[in-house]
KOLKOL-382448 format. One record per residue: residue in three letters; x, z, y of N, C-alpha, C in turn. Coordinates in steps of 0.2 Angstrom, whole numbers, plus 2048, in hexadecimal, padded with zeros to 3 digits. Example, Ala and Ser with C-alpha at 12.3 -4.5 7.8 and 13.67 -1.06 7.14 Angstrom:
# KOLKOL-382448
- marke:n_east:n_up:n_north:ca_east:ca_up:ca_north:c_east:c_up:c_north
- Ala:842:827:7E4:83E:827:7EA:842:827:7F0
- Ser:840:823:7F5:844:824:7FB:840:827:800
END
This chain:
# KOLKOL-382448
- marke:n_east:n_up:n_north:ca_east:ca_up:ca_north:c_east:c_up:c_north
- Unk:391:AD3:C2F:393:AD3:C28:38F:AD7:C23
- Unk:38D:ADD:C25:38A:AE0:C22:383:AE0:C21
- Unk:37F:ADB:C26:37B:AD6:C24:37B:AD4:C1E
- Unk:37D:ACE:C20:382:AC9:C1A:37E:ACE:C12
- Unk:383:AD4:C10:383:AD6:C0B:37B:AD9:C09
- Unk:378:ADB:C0F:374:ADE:C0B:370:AD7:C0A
- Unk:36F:AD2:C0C:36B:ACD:C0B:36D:ACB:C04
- Unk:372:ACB:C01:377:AC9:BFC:372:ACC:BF5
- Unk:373:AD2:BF7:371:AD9:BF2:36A:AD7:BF1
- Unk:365:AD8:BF6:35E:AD7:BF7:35E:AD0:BF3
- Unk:362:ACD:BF4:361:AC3:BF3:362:AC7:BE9
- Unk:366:AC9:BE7:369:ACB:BE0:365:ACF:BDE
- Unk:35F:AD3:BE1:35C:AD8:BDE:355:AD5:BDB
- Unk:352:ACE:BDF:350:ACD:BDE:34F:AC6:BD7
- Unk:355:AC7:BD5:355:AC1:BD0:353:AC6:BCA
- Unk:355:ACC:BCA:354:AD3:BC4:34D:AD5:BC5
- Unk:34A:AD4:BCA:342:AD5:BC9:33E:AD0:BCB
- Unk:341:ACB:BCD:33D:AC5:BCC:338:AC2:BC6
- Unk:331:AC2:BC6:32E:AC0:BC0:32F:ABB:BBD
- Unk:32E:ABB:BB4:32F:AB5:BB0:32C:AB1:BB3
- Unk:32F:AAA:BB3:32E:AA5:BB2:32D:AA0:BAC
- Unk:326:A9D:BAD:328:A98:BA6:329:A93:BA6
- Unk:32B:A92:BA1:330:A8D:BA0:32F:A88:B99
- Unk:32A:A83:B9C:326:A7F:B95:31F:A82:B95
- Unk:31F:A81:B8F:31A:A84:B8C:319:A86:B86
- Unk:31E:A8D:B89:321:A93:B82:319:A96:B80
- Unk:318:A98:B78:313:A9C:B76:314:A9F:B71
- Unk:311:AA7:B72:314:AAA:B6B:30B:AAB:B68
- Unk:30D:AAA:B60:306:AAA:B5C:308:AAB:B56
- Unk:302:AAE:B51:305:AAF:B4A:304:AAB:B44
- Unk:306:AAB:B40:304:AA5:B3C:304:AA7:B37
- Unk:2FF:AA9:B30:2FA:AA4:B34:2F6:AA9:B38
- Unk:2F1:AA4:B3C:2ED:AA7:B43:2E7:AAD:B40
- Unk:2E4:AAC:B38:2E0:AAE:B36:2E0:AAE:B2F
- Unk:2DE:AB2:B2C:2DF:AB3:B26:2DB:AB7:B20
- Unk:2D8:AB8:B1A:2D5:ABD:B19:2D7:AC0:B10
- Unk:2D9:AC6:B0F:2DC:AC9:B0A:2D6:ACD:B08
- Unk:2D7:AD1:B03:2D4:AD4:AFF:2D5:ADB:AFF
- Unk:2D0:ADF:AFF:2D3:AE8:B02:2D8:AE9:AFA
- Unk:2DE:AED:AFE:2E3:AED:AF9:2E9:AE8:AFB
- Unk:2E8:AE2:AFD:2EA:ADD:AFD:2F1:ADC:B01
- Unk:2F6:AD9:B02:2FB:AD9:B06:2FA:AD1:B0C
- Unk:2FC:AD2:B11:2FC:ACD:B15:302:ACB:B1B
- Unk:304:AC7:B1B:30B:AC4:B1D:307:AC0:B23
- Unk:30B:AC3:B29:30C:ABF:B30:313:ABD:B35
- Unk:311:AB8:B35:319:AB6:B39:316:AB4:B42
- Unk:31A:AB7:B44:31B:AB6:B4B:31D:AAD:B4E
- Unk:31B:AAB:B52:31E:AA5:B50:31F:AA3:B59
- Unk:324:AA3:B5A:326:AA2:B62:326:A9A:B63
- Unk:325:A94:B66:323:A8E:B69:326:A8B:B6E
- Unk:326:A85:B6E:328:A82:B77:32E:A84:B7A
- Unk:332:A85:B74:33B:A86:B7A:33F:A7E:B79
- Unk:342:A81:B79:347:A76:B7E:348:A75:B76
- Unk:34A:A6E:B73:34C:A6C:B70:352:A6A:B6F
- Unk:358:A6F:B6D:35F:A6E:B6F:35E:A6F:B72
- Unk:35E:A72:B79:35E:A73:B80:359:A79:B81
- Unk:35B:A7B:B88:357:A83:B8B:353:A80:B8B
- Unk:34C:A84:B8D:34D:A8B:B8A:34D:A8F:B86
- Unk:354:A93:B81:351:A95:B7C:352:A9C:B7C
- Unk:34F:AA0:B75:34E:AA7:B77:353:AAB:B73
- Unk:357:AB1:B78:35A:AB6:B79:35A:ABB:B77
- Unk:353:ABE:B79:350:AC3:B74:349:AC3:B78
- Unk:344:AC8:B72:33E:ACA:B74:33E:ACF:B73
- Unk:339:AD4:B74:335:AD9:B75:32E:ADA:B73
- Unk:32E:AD9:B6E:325:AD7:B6D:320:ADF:B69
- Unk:31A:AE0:B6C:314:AE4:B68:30E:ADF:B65
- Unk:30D:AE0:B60:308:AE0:B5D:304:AE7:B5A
- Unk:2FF:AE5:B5C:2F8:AEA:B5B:2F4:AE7:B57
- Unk:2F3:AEC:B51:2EB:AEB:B4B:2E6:AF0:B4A
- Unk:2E4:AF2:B47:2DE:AF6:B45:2E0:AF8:B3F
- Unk:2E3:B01:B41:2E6:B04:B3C:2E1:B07:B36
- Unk:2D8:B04:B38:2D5:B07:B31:2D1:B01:B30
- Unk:2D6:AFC:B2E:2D5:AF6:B2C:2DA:AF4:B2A
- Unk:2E1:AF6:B2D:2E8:AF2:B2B:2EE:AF7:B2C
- Unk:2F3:AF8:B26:2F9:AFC:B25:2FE:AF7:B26
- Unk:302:AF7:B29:30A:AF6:B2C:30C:AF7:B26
- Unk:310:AF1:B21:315:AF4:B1D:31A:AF1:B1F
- Unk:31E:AEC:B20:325:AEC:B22:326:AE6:B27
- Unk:32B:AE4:B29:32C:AE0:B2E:333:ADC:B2B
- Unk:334:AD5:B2D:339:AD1:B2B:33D:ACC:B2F
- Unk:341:ACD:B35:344:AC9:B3C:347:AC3:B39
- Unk:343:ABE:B3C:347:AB7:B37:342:AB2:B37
- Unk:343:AAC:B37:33C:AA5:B36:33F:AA5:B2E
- Unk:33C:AA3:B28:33C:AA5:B20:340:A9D:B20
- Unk:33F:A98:B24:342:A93:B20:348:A8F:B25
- Unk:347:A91:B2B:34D:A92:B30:352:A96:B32
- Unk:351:A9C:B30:354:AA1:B2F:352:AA6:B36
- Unk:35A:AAB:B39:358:AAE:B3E:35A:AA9:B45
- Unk:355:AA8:B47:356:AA2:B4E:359:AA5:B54
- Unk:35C:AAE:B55:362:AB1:B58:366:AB5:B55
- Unk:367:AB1:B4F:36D:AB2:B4C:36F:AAD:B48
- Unk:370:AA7:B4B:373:AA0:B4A:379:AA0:B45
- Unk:37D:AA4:B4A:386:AA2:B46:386:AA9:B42
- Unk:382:AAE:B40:383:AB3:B3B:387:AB9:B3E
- Unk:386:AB6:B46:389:ABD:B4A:385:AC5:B49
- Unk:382:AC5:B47:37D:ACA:B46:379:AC9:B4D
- Unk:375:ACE:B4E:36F:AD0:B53:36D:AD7:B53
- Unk:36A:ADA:B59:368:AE0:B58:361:AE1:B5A
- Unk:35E:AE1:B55:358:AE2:B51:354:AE9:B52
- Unk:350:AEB:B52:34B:AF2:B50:344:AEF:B4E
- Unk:340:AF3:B4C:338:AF4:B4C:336:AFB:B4A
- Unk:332:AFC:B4E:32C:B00:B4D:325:B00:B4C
- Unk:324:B05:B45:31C:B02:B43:31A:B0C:B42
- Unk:31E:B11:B46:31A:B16:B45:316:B19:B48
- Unk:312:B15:B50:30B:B19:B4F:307:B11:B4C
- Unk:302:B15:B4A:2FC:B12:B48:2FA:B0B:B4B
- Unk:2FA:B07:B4A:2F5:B01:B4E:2F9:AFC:B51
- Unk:301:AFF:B50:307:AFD:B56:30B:AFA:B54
- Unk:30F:AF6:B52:316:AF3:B50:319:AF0:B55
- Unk:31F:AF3:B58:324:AF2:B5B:32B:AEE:B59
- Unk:32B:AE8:B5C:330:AE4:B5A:338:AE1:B5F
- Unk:33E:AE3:B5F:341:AE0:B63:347:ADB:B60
- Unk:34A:AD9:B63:350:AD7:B5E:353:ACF:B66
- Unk:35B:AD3:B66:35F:AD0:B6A:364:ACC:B68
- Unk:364:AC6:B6A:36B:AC1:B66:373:AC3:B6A
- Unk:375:AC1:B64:37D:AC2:B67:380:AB9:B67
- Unk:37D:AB5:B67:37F:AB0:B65:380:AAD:B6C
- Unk:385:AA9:B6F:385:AA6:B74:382:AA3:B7A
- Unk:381:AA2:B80:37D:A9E:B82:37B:A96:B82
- Unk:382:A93:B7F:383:A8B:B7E:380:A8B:B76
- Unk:382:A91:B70:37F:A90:B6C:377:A8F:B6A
- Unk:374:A96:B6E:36B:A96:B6F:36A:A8F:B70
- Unk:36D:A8D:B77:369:A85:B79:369:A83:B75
- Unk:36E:A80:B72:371:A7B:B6C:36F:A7A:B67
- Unk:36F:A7F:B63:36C:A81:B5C:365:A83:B5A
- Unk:362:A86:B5F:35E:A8B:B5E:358:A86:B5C
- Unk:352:A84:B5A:34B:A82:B58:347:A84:B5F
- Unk:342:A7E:B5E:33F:A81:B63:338:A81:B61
- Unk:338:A85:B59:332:A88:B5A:335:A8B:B52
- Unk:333:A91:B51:336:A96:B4B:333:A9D:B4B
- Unk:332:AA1:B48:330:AA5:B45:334:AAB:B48
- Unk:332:AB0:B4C:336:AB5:B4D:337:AB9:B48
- Unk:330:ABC:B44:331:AC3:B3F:329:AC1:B3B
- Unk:32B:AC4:B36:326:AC3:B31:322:ACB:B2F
- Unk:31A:ACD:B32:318:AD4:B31:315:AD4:B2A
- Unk:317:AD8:B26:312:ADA:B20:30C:AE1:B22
- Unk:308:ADE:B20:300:AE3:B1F:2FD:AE3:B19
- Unk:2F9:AEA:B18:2F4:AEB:B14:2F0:AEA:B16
- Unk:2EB:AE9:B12:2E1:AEA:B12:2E0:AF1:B10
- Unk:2E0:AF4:B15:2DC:AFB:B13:2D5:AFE:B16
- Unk:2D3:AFB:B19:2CA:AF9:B1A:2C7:AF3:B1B
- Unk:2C3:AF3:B18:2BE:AED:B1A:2BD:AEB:B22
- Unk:2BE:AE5:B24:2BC:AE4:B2B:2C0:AE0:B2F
- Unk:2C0:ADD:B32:2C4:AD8:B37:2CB:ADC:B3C
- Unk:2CF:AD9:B3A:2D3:ADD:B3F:2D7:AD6:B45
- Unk:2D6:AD8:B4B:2DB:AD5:B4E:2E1:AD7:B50
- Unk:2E5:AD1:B51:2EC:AD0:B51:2EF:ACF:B57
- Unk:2F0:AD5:B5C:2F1:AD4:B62:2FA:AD4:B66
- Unk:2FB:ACF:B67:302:ACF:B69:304:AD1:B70
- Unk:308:AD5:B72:309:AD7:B7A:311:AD8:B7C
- Unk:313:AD7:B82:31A:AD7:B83:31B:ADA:B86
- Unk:322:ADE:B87:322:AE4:B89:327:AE1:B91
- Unk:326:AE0:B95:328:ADE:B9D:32E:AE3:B9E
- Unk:331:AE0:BA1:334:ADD:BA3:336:AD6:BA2
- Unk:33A:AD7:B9B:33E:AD3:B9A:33C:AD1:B91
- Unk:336:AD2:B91:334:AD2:B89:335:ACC:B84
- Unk:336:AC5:B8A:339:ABF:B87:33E:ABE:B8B
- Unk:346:ABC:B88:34A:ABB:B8D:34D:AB5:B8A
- Unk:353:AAE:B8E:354:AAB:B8E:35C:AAB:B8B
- Unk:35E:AA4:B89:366:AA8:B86:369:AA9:B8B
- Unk:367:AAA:B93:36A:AAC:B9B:36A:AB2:B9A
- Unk:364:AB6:B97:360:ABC:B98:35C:ABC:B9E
- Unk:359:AB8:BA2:353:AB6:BA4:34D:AB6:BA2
- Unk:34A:AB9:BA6:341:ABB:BA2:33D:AB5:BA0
- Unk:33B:AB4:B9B:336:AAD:B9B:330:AB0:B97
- Unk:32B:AAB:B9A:322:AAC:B9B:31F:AAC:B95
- Unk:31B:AAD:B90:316:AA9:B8C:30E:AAB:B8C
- Unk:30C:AA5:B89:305:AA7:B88:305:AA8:B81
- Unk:2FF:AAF:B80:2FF:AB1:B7A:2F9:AB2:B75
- Unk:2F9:AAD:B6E:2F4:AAC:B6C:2F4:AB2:B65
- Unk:2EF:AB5:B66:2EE:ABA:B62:2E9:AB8:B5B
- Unk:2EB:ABB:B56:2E9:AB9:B4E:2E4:AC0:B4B
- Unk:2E2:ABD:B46:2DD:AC3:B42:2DE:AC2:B39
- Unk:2DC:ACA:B39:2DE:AC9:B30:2D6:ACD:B2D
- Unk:2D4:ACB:B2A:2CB:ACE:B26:2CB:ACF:B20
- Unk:2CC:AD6:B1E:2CB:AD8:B19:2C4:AD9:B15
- Unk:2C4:AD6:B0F:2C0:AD6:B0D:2BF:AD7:B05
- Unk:2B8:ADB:B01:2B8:ADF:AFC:2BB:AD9:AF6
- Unk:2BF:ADE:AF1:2C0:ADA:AEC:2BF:ADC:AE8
- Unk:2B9:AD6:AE2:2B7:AD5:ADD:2BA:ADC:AD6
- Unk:2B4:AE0:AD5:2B5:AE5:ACF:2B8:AE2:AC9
- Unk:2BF:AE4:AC8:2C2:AE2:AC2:2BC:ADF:ABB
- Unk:2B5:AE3:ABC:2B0:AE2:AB5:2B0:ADC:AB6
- Unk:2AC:ADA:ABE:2AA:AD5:AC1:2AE:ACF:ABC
- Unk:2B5:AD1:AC0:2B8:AC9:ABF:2B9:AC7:AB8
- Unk:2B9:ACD:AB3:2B9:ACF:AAB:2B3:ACA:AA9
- Unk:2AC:ACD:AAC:2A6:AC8:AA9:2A7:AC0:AAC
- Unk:2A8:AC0:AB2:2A8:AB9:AB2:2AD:AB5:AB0
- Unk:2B5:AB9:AAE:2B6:AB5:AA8:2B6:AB1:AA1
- Unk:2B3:ABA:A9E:2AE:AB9:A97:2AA:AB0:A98
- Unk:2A5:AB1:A9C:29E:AAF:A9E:2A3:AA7:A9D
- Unk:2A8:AA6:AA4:2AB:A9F:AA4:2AF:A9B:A9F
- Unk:2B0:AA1:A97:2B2:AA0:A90:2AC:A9C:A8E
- Unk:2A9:AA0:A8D:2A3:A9F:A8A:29F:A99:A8C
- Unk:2A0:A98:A92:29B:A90:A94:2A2:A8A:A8F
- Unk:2A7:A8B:A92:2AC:A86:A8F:2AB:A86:A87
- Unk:2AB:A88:A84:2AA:A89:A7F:2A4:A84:A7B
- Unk:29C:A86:A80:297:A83:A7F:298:A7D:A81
- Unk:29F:A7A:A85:29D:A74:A88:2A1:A70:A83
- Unk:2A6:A73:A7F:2AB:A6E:A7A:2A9:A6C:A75
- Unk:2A7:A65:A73:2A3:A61:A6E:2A9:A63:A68
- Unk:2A5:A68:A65:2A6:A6A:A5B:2A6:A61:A59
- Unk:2AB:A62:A55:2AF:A5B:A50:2A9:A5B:A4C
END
């Protein structure tokens, strides 16, 4: 009998550390994948998670996600949990959720955010492709920066069971680049008054 239990236990412990399995062909990526602003400039990226069931499992319960840039090339301003035209896709019925991010060391923004929404809800309702959060960035040096996504394991994507699930993960880049001296764009302008002018046939 006492057998029995510790096989039971042993049989149970390993469902808790048993590795994600995937399920489909989940991918998290940003969107867009590349982009190019202007030093000064503001830049909007959304996370975009892929590949869960349609109406049906699997869909997502929470994540755990990091993103890495190039903090002398790119500033962290703020962060936004939600798809912009979907809304929040673990926060279905407006139960709320429990949410954080951190963007205070340098080069790092930490993102988590858990549903409270049902398990028959998530299947049922959930999209299965939508936008986790939306990162805003500056251009604060010239240069390429990449956009590197990474998940914090154990359980950094979980199902509406809370079961770990797998992805591949496609990383994005944002290039700053110099912008045109306020005279600059003043002459050019002037200059593209002045051709219009010569091109409009006098009565």
């Amino acid at each position: 009998m006492r057998m029995r239990w510790i096989t039971i236990a042993v049989a149970g412990l390993g469902v808790w550390v048993a590795p994600a399995v995937t399920r489909g062909n989940i991918s998290l990526s940003f969107e867009p994948s590349s982009q190019v602003i202007g030093l000064g400039e503001l830049a909007d990226v959304g996370i975009r998670i892929s590949g869960l069931g349609s109406s049906s499992a699997p869909s997502l319960g929470a994540f755990d996600l990091g993103v890495s840039f190039d903090s002398s090339i790119l500033s962290f301003n703020s962060l936004t949990f939600g798809d912009p035209v979907l809304g929040d896709q673990l926060d279905l019925l407006g139960l709320g959720s429990f949410s954080r991010f951190d963007g205070s060391v340098p080069g790092l923004v930490d993102l988590f955010e858990l549903s409270l929404d049902s398990v028959a809800d998530l299947d049922s309702l959930q999209a299965d492709s939508f936008i986790l959060a939306i990162l805003t960035f500056t251009g604060i040096g010239l240069g390429i920066s990449d956009l590197l996504l990474s998940l914090d394991p154990p359980n950094a994507l979980g199902d509406s069971e809370g079961s770990p699930l797998s992805a591949t993960l496609e990383n994005g880049r944002i290039s700053v680049v110099p912008v045109p001296a306020p005279i600059l764009l003043g002459a050019l302008g002037l200059g593209l008054v002045g051709w219009m002018r010569r091109r409009t046939p006098r009565p």
